[in-house]
N, C-alpha and C positions, 0 to 999 in steps of 0.2 A: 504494500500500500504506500499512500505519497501522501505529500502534504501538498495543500493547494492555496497558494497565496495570491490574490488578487490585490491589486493596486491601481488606485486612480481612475477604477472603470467608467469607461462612457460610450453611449451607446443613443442615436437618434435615429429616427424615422425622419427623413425631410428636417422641416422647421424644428419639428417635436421631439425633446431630448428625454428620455424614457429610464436611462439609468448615468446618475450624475455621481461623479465622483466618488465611486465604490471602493472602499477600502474593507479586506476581509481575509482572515486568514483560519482557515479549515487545517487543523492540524490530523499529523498521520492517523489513521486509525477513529479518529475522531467523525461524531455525528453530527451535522448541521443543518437547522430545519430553520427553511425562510419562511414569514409566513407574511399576511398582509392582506389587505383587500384587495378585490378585483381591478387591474389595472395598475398595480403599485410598482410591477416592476419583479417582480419575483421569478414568473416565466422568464421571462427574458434572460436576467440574469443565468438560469439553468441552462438553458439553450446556448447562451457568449462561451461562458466553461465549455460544453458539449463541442462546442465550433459549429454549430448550428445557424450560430448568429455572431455577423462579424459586426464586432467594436467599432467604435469611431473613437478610441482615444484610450491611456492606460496597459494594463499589462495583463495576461493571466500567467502564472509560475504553475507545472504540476510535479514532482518532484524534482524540484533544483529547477526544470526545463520551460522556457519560455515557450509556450505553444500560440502565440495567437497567430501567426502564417502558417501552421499545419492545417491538416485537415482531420474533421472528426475521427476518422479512423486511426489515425497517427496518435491520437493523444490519449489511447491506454484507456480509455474509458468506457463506459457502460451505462446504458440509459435504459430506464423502465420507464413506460408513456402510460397515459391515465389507461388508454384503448391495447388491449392485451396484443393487439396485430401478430394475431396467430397463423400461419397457413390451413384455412379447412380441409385441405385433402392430405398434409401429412400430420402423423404422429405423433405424440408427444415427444418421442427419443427423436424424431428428425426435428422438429420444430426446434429443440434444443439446441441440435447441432449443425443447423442450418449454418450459422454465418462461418462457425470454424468451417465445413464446407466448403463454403466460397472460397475462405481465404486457403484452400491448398492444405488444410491441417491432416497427416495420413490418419486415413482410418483408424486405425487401433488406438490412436491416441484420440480421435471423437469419441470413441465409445468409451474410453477411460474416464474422459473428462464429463461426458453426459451420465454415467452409473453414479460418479462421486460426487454429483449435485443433486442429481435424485437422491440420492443418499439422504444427504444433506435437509431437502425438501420433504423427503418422505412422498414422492411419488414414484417408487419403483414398482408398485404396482399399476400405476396409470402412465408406463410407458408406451403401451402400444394402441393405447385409446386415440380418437380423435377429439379435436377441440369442441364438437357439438354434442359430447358423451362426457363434457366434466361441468363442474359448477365453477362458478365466476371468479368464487377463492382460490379454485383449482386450475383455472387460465391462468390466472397472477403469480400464482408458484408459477407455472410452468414457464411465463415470462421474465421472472426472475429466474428461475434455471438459465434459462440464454442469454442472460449477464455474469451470473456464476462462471458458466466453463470458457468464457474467454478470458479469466483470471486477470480484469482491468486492474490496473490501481485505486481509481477514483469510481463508485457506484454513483448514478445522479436515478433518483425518482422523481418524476413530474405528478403531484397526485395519484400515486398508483389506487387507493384504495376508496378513489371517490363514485367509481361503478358499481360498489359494493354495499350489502345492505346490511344493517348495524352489527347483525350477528356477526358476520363474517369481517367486516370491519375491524373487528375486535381480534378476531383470531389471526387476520391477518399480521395486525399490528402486532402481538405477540410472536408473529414467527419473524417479520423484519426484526427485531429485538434482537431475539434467540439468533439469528444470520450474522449481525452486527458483532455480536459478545465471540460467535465461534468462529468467524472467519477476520476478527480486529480488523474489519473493511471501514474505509475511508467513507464517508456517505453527506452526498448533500442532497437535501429531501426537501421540495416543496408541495404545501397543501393550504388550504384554509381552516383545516380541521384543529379548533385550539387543542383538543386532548389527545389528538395526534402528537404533537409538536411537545405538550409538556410532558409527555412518557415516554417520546423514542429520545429524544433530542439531548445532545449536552451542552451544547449551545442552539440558541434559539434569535435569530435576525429579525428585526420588526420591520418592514420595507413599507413606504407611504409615499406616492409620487414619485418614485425613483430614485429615493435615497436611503439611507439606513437611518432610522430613530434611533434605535438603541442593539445593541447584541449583550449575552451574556446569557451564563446559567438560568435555566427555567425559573427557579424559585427567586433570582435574583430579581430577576425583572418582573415578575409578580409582586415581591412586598416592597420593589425600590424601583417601579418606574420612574423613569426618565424626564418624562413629558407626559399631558395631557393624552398625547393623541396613544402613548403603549396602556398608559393605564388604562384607557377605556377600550382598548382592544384585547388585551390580557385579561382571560377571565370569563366565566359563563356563569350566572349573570355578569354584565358588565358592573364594575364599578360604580356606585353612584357618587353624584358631583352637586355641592352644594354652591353657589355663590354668596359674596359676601365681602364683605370690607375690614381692615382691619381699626378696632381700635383700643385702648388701654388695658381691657378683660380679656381679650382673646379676637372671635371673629363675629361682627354682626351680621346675621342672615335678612336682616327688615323685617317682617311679619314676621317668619319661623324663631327669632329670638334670636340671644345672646349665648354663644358658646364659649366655654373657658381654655379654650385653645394654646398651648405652649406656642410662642412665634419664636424665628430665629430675628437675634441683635439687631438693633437699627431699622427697624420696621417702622414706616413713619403711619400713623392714623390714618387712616381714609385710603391706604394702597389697597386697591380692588385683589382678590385672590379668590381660589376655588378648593374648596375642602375638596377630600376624596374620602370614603369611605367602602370597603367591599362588603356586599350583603352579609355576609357570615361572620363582619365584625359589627353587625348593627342585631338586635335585641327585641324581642317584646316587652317594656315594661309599664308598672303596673301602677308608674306617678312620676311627679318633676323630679326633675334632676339635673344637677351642672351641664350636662350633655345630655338631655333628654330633651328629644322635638313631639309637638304634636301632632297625632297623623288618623287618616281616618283609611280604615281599610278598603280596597277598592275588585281585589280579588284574591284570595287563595288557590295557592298549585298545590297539590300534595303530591308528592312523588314516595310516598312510604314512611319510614323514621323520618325523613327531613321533607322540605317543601318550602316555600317560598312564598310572602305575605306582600303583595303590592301596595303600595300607601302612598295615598296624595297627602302634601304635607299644607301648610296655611297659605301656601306661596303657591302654591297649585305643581309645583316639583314634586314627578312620580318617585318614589325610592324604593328601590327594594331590599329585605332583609329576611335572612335564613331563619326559618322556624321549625322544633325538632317536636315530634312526637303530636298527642293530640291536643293543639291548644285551645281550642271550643272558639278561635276565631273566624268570622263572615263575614260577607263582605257587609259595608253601612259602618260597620264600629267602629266607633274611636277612640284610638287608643295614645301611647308614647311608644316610642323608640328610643334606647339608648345605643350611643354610640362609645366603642373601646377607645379610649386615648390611649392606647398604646398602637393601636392601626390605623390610628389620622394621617393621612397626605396632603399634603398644603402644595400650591401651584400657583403661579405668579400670572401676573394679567400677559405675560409673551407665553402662559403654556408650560413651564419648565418646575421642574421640581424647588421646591423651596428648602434648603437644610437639607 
């Protein structure tokens, strides 16, 4: 496997410049999952690394080796597309070992190479099936089989497991795992799927109009987003966001009240900011308090033990907040929430972390 260092990427369509000043470095062995809203630049990026897509500016490195004048097949790598692009009339063991195939690899060494990935996959039994004889989990293994036996350096996944339905979703992503840990493969993986991204990933790219918000460990960027725009992308439910101003107590909300908010040094009165809070650090409680707002319930999820209590607050700001077990809540009540002052995020009127 290799380490892949990206510097200064850029990359336009015409006028429109789609990845600005990429700076990223994918280390050996290491997992990296871009994620982002639609249009952020995350494809893109997969495809420039890939050589799919040539640069307008910047560098790609894949171990030691500048690749941006090769061509995709030069650059050791291996891609899985969302679409399994199986051949229907061959077999599993040929589908596998189609490209070795192509590229001249003698026999006996395809068939080595295709048995030790089945292996791997556990599809030695669905070697001789055809692709309309397995299930959709079972096209995705076999597609990843035929990035296994070309022994790339670098894995790139484009959504593999977004044609897939939850069940399988789920298993799938368990055997990406289990592939990652047994073969110490190099991996850069994009999806939209948060819970994708914060179980496979060990680092996690926030991409937003074509540049990078923030990278780091999953959990990092969970309880220390960056800005505005990760924290209310990290996360299901998202984050909720109060507005407010600062002044000698902590934060005024206008109608929702006064919060006792710790600020950082030098905060002058009246600087406009935005709490943050994540639903599972906000409460049902059962009267006022220093950090308790008024809210009137507007729906109830139960998803089992836990579930999720919608509340418009006096400001007309929906919030949500995790509730465990049965709390005899409906929608009309009103009630308080309390919020943890140890999981407050404060953000500055440009958007940026505060402290």
């Amino acid at each position: 496997m290799a380490e892949v260092l990206i510097e200064n990427l850029k990359k336009s369509f015409g006028s429109v410049e789609v990845l600005k000043d990429i700076d990223l470095t994918v280390e050996d062995g290491g997992f990296v999952v871009l994620v982002g809203p639609s249009g952020c630049g995350k494809s893109t990026l997969l495809r420039a690394i890939a050589g799919l897509e040539p640069v307008s500016g910047g560098t790609i490195t894949i171990g030691g080796r500048k690749v941006n004048d090769l061509a995709p097949a030069q650059r050791e790598i291996a891609m899985v597309f969302q679409s399994y692009a199986l051949y229907p009339h061959m077999d599993v063991a040929a589908n596998m070992g189609f490209g070795l195939k192509f590229a001249g690899t003698p026999k006996a060494e395809i068939e080595a190479r295709v048995a030790e990935a089945a292996r791997i996959l556990q599809l030695e039994p669905l070697l001789k099936r055809r692709p309309r004889e397995l299930s959709g989990g079972q096209r995705q293994r076999v597609a990843i089989g035929r990035a296994i036996v070309r022994k790339p350096q670098v894995f790139l996944f484009d959504e593999p497991l977004s044609n897939l339905d939850a069940a399988l979703r789920i298993n799938t992503r368990v055997e990406i795992a289990r592939l990652h840990k047994l073969l110490a493969a190099t991996i850069v993986y994009v999806t939209h799927d948060q819970v994708e991204a914060m179980t496979l990933a060990d680092k996690i790219v926030v991409m937003n109009q074509g540049r990078i918000e923030q990278q780091g460990k999953p959990l990092d960027l969970y309880y220390r987003p960056a800005n505005l725009f990760v924290a209310g992308f990290i996360g299901s439910p998202a984050m909720n966001f109060l507005k407010g101003q600062v002044v000698a107590a902590g934060v005024d909300l206008g109608v929702d009240g006064r919060l006792a908010v710790p600020l950082p040094q030098g905060m002058a009165a009246g600087t406009p900011v935005t709490l943050g809070i994540r639903p599972e650090h906000m409460r049902i409680a059962a009267g006022e308090g220093a950090l308790h707002l008024a809210a009137t319930v507007e729906l109830v999820e139960r998803l089992g033990e836990t579930g999720f209590a919608h509340l418009r607050l006096a400001s007309g700001t929906v919030a949500i907040a995790e509730i465990r077990g049965d709390t005899g809540l409906k929608t009309g009540d009103r009630t308080h929430v309390a919020l943890d002052a140890a999981h407050l995020h404060l953000f500055g009127a440009d958007g940026r972390r505060l402290g």
